[in-house]
C-alpha positions in Angstrom: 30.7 104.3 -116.0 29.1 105.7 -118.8 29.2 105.5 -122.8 29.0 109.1 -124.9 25.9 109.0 -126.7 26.5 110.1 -130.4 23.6 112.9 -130.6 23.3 116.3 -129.2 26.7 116.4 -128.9 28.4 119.4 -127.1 30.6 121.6 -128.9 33.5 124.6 -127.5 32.7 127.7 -125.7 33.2 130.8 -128.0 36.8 131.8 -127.7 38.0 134.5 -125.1 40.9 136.4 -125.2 42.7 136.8 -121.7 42.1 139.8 -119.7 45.6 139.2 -117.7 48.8 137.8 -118.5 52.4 138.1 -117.5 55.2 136.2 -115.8 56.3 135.2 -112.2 59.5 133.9 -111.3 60.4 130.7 -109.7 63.8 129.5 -108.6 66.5 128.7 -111.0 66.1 131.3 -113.0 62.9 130.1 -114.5 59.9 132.6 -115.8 56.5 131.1 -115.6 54.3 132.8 -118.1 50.9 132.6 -116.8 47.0 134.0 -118.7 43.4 134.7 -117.0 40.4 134.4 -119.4 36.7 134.2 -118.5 34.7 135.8 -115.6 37.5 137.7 -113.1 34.5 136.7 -110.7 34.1 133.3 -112.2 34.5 129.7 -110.2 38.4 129.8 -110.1 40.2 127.0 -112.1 43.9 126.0 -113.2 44.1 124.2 -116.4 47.3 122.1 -117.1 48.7 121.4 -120.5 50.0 118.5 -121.5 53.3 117.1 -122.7 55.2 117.2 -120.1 57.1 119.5 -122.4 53.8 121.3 -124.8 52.0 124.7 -124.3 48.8 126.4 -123.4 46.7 126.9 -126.8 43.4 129.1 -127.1 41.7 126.1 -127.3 42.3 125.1 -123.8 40.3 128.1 -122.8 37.1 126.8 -125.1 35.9 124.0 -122.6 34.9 126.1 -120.1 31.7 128.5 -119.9 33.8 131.8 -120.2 30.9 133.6 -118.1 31.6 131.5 -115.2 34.7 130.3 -114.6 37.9 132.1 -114.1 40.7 130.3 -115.7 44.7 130.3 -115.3 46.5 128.9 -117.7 50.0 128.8 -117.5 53.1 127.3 -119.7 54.9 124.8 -117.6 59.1 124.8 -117.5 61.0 125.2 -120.4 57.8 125.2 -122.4 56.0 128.1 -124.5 56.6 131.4 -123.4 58.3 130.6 -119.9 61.6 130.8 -120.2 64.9 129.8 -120.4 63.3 127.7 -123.1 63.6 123.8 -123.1 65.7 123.7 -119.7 65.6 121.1 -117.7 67.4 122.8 -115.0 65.5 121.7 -111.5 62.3 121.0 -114.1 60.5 117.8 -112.3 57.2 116.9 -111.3 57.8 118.7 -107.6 59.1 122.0 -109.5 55.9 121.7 -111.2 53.8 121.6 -108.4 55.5 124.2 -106.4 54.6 126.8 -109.3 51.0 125.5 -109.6 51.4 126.7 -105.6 52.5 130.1 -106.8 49.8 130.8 -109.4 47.4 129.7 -106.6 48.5 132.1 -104.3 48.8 134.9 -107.0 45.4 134.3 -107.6 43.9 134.4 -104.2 42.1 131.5 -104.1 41.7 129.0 -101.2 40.9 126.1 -103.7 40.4 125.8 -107.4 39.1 123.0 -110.0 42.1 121.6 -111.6 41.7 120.3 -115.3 44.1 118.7 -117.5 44.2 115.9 -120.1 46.9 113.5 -120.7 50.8 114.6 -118.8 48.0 117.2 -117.6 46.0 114.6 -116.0 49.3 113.1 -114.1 50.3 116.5 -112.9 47.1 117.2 -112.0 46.6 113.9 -109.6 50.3 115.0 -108.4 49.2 118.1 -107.2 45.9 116.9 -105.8 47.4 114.0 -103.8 49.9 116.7 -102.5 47.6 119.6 -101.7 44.1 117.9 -101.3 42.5 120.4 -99.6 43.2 122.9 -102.4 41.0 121.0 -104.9 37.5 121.9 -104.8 37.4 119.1 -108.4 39.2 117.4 -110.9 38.3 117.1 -114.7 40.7 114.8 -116.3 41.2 113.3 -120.0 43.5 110.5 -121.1 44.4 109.0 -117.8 48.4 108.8 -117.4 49.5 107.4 -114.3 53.2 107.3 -115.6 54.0 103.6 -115.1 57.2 101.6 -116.5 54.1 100.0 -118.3 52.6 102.9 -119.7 56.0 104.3 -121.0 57.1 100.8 -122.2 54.0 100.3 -124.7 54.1 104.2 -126.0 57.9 103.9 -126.6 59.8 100.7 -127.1 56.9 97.6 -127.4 53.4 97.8 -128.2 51.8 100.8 -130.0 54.8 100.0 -132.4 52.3 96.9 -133.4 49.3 99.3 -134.3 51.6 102.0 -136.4 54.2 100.1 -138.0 54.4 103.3 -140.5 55.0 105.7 -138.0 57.5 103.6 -135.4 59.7 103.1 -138.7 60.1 107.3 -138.5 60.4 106.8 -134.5 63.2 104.5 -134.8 65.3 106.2 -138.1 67.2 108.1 -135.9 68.2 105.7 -133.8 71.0 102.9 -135.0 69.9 98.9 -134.7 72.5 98.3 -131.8 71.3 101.2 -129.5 67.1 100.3 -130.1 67.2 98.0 -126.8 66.3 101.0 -124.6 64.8 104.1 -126.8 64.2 106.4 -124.2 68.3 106.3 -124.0 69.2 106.4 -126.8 66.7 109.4 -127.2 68.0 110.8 -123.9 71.7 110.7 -125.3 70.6 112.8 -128.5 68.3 115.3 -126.9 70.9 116.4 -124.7 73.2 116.2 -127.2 75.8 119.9 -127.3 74.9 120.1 -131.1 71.8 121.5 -131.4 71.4 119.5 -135.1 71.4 116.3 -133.4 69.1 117.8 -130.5 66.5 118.8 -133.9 66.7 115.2 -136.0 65.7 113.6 -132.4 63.1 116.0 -131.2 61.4 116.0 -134.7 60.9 112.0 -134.8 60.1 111.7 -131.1 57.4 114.7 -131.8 56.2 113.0 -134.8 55.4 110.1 -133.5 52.7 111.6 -130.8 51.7 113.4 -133.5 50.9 110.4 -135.6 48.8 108.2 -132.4 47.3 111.1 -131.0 44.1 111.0 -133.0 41.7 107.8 -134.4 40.6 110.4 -137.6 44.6 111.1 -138.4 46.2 113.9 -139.5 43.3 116.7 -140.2 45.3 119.2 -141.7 45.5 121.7 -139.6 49.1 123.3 -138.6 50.9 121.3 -135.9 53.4 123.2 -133.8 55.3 119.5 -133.9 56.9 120.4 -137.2 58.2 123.9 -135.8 61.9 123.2 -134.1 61.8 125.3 -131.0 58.8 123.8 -130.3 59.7 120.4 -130.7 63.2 120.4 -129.3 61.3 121.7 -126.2 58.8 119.3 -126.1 61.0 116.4 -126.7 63.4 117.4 -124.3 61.2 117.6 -121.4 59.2 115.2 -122.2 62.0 112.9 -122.6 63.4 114.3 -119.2 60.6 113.3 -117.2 60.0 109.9 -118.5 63.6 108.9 -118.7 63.6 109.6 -115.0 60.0 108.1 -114.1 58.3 111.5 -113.5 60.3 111.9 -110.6 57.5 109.9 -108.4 59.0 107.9 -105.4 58.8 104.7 -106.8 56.6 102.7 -110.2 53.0 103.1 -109.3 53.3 105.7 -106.4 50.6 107.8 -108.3 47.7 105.3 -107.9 48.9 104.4 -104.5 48.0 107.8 -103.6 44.1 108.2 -104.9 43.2 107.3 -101.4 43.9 111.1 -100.9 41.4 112.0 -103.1 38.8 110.9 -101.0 35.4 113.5 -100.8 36.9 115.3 -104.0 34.9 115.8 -106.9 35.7 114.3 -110.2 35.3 113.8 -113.9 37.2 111.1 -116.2 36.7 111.4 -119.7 38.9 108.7 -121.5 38.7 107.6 -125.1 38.0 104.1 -126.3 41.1 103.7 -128.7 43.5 105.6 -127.1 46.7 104.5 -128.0 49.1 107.3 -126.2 47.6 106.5 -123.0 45.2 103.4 -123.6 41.9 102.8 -121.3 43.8 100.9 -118.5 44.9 103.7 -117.0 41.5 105.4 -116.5 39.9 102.2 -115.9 42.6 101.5 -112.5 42.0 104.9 -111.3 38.0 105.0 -111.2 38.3 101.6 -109.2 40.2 103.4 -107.1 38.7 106.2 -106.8 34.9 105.3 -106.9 33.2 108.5 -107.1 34.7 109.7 -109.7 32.7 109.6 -113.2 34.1 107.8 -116.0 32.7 108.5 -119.5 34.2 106.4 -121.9 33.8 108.0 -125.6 33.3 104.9 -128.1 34.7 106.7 -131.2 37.8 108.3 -129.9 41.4 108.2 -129.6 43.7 110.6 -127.6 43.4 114.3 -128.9 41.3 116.5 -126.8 39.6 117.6 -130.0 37.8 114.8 -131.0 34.0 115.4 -131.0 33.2 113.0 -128.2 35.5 113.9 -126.0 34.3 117.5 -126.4 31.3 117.1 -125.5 32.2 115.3 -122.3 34.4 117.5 -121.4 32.2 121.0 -121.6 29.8 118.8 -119.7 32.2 117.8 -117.1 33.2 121.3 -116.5 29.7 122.6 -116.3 28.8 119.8 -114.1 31.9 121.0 -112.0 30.4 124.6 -111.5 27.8 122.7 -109.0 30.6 120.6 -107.4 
């Protein structure tokens, strides 16, 4: 394990603008809206958002040499420009991991680095325990292995203790007598027929990432939180998945699985104060999974944004090139 050093910090790529996009299908009636960006020659990767339940940004694109890699991006289910928007019609982990399959052979490409931070890094360990010998490497950030513990200290008893502020706006919504179980009571109102009811419950739930995701707070920048599609959408599925345990076999089938990672490549970046998905996490998976490099960033919380974990990260993926 390793600790970010505070000089000569890394910063973005410049950004790139995709040179294909478009949309396949999938069952169900779901569109899967897909981009390529960088070198059409480039060291393939798939780059997974997080959420479950957010969207690809041009960000995303930033941590890896342009020159180099060839990237897919793609918005999961219900999310960003797939469409139907916010369904959760046959929308799991497995649906998931099936269209990560169809990119892949879209693409051409035998194996590919997959890279994605938070829900991305559970989806991503998803995929790799279930198709190992399409990952030529991993590059993950803010480990989630989607345990009852995990979900229990983000949403009903724990990070409540560190942002009393912001938990008072999580829980407005939600009357004293239904506040035993959140994720129900959040379930009941994001599925709710009145789409009023589905906006006061997806704007709290949102705003409550929003306000743990970062150790510098709110930067002031635009947040896509505060726009309603998106946040219905993200609530919604994010609520989906968690209110049914990511659709994995059983509490703690993820890390039971990191055997099947075996002889791949990978890169952990996790930061210190991370209170959406706290250092625990991370810290079971390398012991699990030995070769993998942790970096630890001292000075950072969640966001993928932070300066530390920036750095790490465009030095993880350039390591990656080699792997």
């Amino acid at each position: 394990m390793n600790a970010a050093s505070h000089t000569a910090r890394r910063a973005l790529y410049p950004e790139t603008e995709p040179f294909s996009s478009g949309c396949i299908s999938a069952d169900s009636g779901h569109e899967i809206y897909y981009e390529e960006c960088g070198a059409a020659d480039g060291k393939p990767c798939v780059i997974l958002h997080g959420g479950p339940g957010g969207a690809i940004n041009p960000t995303m694109r930033r941590f890896f040499d342009p020159s180099r890699w060839r990237m897919m991006l793609f918005d999961q289910r219900g999310c960003g420009q797939s469409r139907p928007n916010a369904s959760l019609e046959n929308n799991t982990t497995w649906s998931l991991i099936e269209d990560i399959e169809r990119l892949r052979v879209k693409a051409g490409v035998e194996r590919w680095t997959v890279f994605g931070g938070s829900w991305g890094s559970t989806l991503a360990l998803a995929y790799a325990a279930t198709h190992p010998e399409r990952v030529a490497g991993l590059v993950l950030r803010g480990v989630f292995l989607l345990t009852k513990r995990e979900l229990g200290w983000f949403y009903q008893d724990g990070a409540s203790m560190l942002f009393p502020d912001a938990w008072e706006r999580f829980l407005a919504p939600i009357p004293e007598a239904e506040r035993g179980d959140l994720m129900a009571a959040y379930h009941r109102r994001l599925t709710h027929p009145d789409r009023a009811v589905q906006a006061e419950a997806a704007t709290a739930w949102s705003q409550w990432e929003g306000d743990t995701i970062s150790i510098r707070g709110p930067d002031g920048r635009p947040s896509k939180f505060g726009e309603e599609d998106f946040a219905i959408a993200f609530a919604r599925i994010e609520n989906h998945f968690f209110s049914h345990h990511g659709f994995l076999p059983h509490d703690g089938w993820l890390l039971e699985q990191v055997h099947r990672l075996r002889g791949i490549p990978g890169w952990i970046v996790q930061g210190r104060f991370d209170v959406v998905t706290p250092m625990e996490a991370a810290w079971k998976l390398k012991k699990a999974w030995p070769e993998a490099r942790l970096e630890v960033i001292g000075d950072a919380g969640h966001a993928s944004t932070e300066p530390g974990v920036i750095d790490a990260l465009v030095r993880a993926t350039d390591a990656a090139l080699a792997g």
